[in-house]
N, C-alpha and C positions, 0 to 999 in steps of 0.2 A: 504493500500500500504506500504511497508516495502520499508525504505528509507536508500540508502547507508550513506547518509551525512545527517548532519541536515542545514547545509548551505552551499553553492555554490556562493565564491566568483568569478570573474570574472574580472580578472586586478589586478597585486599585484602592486600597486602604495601604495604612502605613507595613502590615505583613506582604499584603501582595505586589505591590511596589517594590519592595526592599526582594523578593525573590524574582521579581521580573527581571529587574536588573541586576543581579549577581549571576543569573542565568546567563543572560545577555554577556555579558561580561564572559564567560567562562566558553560565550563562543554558539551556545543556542541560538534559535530562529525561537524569537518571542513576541505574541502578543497577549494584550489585553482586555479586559473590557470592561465599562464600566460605565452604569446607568445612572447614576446621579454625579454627584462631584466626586474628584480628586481629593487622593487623603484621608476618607473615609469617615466616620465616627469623631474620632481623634479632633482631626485636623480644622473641623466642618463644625461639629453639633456637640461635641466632647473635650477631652482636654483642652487643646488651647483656648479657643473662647471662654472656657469654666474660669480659667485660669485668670484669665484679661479680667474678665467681672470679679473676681475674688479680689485681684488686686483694687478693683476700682472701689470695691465696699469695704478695705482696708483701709484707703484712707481719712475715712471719718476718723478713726481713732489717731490717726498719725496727726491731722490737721491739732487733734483736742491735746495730743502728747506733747506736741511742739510750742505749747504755752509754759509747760516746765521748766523749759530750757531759756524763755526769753523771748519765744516770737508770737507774732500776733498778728491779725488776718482780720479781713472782713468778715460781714454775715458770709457764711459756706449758701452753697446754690449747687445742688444737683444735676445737669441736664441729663435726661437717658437716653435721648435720641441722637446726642450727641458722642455717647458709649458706644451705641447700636452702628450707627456710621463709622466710627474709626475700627472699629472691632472687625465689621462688614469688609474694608478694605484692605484690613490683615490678612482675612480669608483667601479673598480673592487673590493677593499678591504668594501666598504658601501655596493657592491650585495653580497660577502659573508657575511657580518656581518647580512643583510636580511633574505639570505634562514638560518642561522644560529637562528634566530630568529624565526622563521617559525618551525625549526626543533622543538628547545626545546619547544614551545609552546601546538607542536601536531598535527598543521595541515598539513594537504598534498599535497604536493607542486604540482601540475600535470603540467608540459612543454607540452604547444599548445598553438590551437587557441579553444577560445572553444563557443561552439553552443546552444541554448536555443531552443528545439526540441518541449517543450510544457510546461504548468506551473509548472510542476516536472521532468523533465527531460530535462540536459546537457549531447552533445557531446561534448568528446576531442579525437581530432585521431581517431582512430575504435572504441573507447568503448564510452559507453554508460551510464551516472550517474543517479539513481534516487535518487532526492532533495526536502526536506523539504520547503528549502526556500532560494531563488536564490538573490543574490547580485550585482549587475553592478557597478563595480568603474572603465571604463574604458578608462576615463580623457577625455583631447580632442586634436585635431591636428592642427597643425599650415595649414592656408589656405596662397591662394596664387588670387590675384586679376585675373580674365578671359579677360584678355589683349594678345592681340597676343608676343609670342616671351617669354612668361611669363615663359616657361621652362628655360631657359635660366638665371634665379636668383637664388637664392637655398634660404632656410627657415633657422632658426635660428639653427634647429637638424644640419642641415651641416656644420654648423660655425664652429661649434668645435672640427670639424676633416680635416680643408684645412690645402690642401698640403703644402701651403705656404703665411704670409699675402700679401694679393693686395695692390698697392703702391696707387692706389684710390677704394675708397669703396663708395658706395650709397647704405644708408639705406632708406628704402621706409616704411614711418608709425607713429605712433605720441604717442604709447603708452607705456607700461613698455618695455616691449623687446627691442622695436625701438631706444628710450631713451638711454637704457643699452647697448645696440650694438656701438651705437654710439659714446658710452667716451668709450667702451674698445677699438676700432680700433683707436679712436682719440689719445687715452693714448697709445698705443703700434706704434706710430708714422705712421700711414696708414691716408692719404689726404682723412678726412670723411665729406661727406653733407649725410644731414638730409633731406627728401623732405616728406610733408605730406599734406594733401588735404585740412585740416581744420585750422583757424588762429593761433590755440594756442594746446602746447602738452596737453598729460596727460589729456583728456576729463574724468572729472568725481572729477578731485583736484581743491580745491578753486585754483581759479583766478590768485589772487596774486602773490600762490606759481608756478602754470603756466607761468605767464610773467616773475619774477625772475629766476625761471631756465635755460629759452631760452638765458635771457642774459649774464648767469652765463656761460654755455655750449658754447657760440656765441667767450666769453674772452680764452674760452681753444681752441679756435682754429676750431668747430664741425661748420662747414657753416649748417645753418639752412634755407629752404625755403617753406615758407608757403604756404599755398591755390595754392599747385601746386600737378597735377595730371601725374601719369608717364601713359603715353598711349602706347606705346608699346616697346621693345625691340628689340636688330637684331644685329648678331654678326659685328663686327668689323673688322679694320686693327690689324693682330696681336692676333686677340681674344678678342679682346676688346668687352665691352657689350656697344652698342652704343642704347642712353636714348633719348626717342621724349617725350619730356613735353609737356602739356597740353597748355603753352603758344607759341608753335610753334618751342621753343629749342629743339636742338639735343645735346647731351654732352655725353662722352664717358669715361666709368668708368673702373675698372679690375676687378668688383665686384658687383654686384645686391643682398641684401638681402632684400626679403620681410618680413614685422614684420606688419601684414597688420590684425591679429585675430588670433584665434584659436576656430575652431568649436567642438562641444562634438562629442567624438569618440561613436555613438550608431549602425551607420550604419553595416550592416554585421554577425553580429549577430543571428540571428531569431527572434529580441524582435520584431519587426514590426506584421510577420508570428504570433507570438505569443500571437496578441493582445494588447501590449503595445504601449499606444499612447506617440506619441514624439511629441514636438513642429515643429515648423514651421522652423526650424533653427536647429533642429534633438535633441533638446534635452530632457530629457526622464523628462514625468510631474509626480512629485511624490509630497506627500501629508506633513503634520508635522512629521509626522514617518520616511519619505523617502519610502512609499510604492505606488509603483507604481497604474497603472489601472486595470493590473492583481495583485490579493492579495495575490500571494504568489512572486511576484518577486518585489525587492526591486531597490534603487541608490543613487549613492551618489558622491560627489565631482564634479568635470570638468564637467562629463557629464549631471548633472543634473542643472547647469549653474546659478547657483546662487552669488557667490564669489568664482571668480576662485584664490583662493590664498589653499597651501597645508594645512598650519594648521586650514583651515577653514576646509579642506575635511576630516582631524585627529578629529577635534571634532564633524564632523556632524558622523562619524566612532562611538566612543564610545557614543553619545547620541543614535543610534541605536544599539549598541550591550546591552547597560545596558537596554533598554526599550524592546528589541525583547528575550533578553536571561537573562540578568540578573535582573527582575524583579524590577528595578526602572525606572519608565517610566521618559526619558528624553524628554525635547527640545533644536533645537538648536537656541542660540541668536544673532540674525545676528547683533544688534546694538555695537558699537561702537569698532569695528573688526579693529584692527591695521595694517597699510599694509607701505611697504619701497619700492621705486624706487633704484636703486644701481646702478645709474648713478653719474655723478660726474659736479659737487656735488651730493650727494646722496639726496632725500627726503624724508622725514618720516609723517604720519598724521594718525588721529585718531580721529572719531565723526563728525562731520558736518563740510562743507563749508560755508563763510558764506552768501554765494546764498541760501543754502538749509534753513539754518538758521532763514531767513528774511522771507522767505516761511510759516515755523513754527510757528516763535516769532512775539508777537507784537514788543518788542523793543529787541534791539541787541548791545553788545557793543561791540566791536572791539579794540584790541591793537596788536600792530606790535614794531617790530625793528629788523635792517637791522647793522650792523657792518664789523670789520676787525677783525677776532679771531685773539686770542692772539698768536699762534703759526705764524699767518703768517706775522706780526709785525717786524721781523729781516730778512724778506725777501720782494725781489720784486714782489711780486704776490700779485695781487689785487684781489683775489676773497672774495668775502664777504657771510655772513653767514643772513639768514633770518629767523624769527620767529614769529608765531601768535598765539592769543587765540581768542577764538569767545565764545560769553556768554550770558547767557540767561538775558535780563534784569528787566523781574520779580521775577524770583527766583537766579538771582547770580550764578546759576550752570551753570559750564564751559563746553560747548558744542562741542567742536572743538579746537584741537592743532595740527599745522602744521609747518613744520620747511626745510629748505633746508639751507643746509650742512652738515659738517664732523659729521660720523658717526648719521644720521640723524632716523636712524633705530633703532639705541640703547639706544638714548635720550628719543624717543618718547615711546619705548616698556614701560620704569616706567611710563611716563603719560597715559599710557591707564587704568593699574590700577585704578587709582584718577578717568581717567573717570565714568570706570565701576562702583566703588563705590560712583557714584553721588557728587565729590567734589569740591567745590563750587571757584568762584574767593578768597573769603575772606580768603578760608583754603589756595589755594596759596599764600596771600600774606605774609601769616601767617606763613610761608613755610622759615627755613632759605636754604641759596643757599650754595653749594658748592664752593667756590670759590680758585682761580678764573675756572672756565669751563663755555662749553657755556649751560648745561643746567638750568645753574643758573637765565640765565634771563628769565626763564618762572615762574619764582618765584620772579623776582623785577622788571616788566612791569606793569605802577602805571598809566601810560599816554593814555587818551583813543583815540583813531580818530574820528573826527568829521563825524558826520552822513552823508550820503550822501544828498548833498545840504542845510546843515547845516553848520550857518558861526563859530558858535563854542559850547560849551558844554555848559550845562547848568548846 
């Protein structure tokens, strides 16, 4: 069979992008395709703009901190349309600098949706590709809970293009999005509750950093409410989104966002037709390769649900391109995978909880500390900074660093090195700190916490 392409990517997101062109590169015949925008999730409706806004409803507190210090400002003035434009024209300049990327690479870009007609062969539009070997990086989408009235909230894709902010907002959810959503309406002065089914955010972050947050989040003003279920919707006086909780409340917002998941985009396609088996939850089962159940069609990133974080799906990208084209077979290492919240306080961690810890290890040490950064010391703001290490207590190697506050994402990014390089408590101690910063005290925490139901250390 004489094959137009040697690979048929499918979704240019930041995974399948990054494998188009490392293919490309390594000397395949590549194309594309891709039905909405360049960059995917991330790039578009996800990270970067979350990120833009997070910074933008940061600085209300920065404007009020900087009276501490000596300066002084006019009445503060919001615009959001003026967010929404500069934000809009970042986009736009990351989707060219994509298909520009794409260009000079060599692969070919094809605008659609496109079709998986048999294990060699993709439609896009009327024509018809024969393929080598097929790629699926087709992320995943935000769902929405099957409650009546549920049309009526809009996902997180929406957020970022309202006409106008709501003077009340309810976020519905308990995880990264829901979190994030929540200190940028709180930060850009929008009356935000937080409602989420289970007792504590962040299902899946040690504990601690969990309980710290809430009440971190609870001081900046974000009403938090636990172990409560929104059961249905129904418009309002006015338009109002009027909320029936789970505990018999009705309460009336300007605003429903659900932050409730995101499932793998696999549906639609033909992989099904094709033979490709998906989970139970639609996501596609592929193997250490990323090779699906058909052997010539492969996946990777979102839809194959593993860590849905982007540069998790960039490096499972080039462990597949070097193993499938470039003849160094890789794997991908899911252990001690760094991830950031960019909520506010922000949180950063990396390696074990130390739930999972305790799980693992016979013995487990534990150090903590909880302070007032030095920046917020000539101000009235009580927010405080938290810090953990979790450690193996047979071998001293540092299993778990977790942190909540400023800049919590950039601290933690250099401890994940030390992770990955097996580095132990002693080499931290041994570790001078920067001073004065706050990631200096993950290098002078010398005091351990008493075991649980232990009256003290031995």
């Amino acid at each position: 069979m004489r094959f137009d392409y040697d690979l048929f990517v499918i979704g240019a997101g930041s995974g399948g992008v990054r494998a188009a062109r490392m293919a490309a590169g390594y000397g395949a015949r590549v194309a594309i395709a891709e039905e909405r925008f360049l960059g995917g999730t991330c790039v578009n409706v996800g990270c970067i703009p979350k990120k833009l806004f997070s910074y933008a409803a940061h600085f209300r507190e920065d404007f009020e901190d900087a009276k501490g210090f000596g300066w002084s400002a006019g009445p503060l003035r919001f615009d959001w349309a003026q967010l929404k434009e500069n934000k809009n024209r970042e986009i736009g300049r990351l989707n060219d600098v994509y298909e520009q990327l794409l260009a000079s690479s060599g692969v070919a870009l094809l605008r659609g949706r496109a079709r998986v007609l048999d294990p060699h062969r993709v439609r896009v539009g009327e024509r018809d590709y024969a393929v080598e070997h097929i790629l699926v990086a087709t992320g995943a989408r935000a769902v929405v809970p099957p409650i009546p009235g549920a049309e009526l909230g809009i996902t997180s894709d929406a957020a970022f293009f309202l006409e106008a902010l709501p003077k009340r907002a309810l976020v519905v959810g308990g995880g990264y999005i829901a979190v994030e959503f929540a200190s940028i309406f709180n930060g850009l002065g929008v009356e935000t509750t937080l409602a989420y089914r289970g007792p504590h955010l962040l299902r899946g972050f040690d504990d601690e950093v969990r309980q710290f947050l809430a009440g971190e989040m609870e001081k900046k003003g974000v009403r938090i409410l636990f172990n409560t279920r929104v059961l249905a919707l129904r418009t309002g006086a006015g338009g109002c989104r009027e909320v029936c909780f789970g505990d018999g409340r009705e309460e009336a917002f300007d605003l429903v966002m659900f932050a409730t998941g995101r499932a793998p985009s696999s549906r639609g396609f033909g992989l099904e037709e094709t033979g490709v088996k998906l989970a139970e939850n639609g996501a596609i089962v592929v193997d250490e390769a990323f090779r699906s159940s058909v052997p010539s069609i492969y996946a990777l990133g979102d839809v194959i649900d593993r860590l849905k974080l982007t540069p998790v799906a960039i490096h499972e990208a080039m462990a597949f391109a070097q193993t499938r084209f470039g003849g160094r077979p890789q794997r991908m290492d899911y252990e001690n995978v760094p991830t950031a919240v960019f909520c506010h306080p922000s949180v950063g961690a990396v390696g074990l909880t130390e739930a999972r810890a305790r799980e693992r290890c016979s013995r487990v040490h534990v150090y903590t500390t909880a302070f007032r950064p030095l920046k917020l010391t000539l101000t009235p703001r009580e927010e405080r900074t938290f810090m953990k290490l979790v450690v193996d207590g047979a071998t001293d190697r540092v299993l778990g660093v977790h942190m909540v506050g400023p800049e919590a994402g950039e601290v933690v990014q250099g401890f994940a090195v030390a992770l990955k390089g097996g580095a132990t408590k002693a080499q931290f101690d041994a570790t001078v700190g920067i001073h004065p910063t706050l990631a200096e005290e993950f290098v002078t925490m010398r005091e351990r916490k008493p075991e649980p139901g232990a009256v003290g250390l031995a």
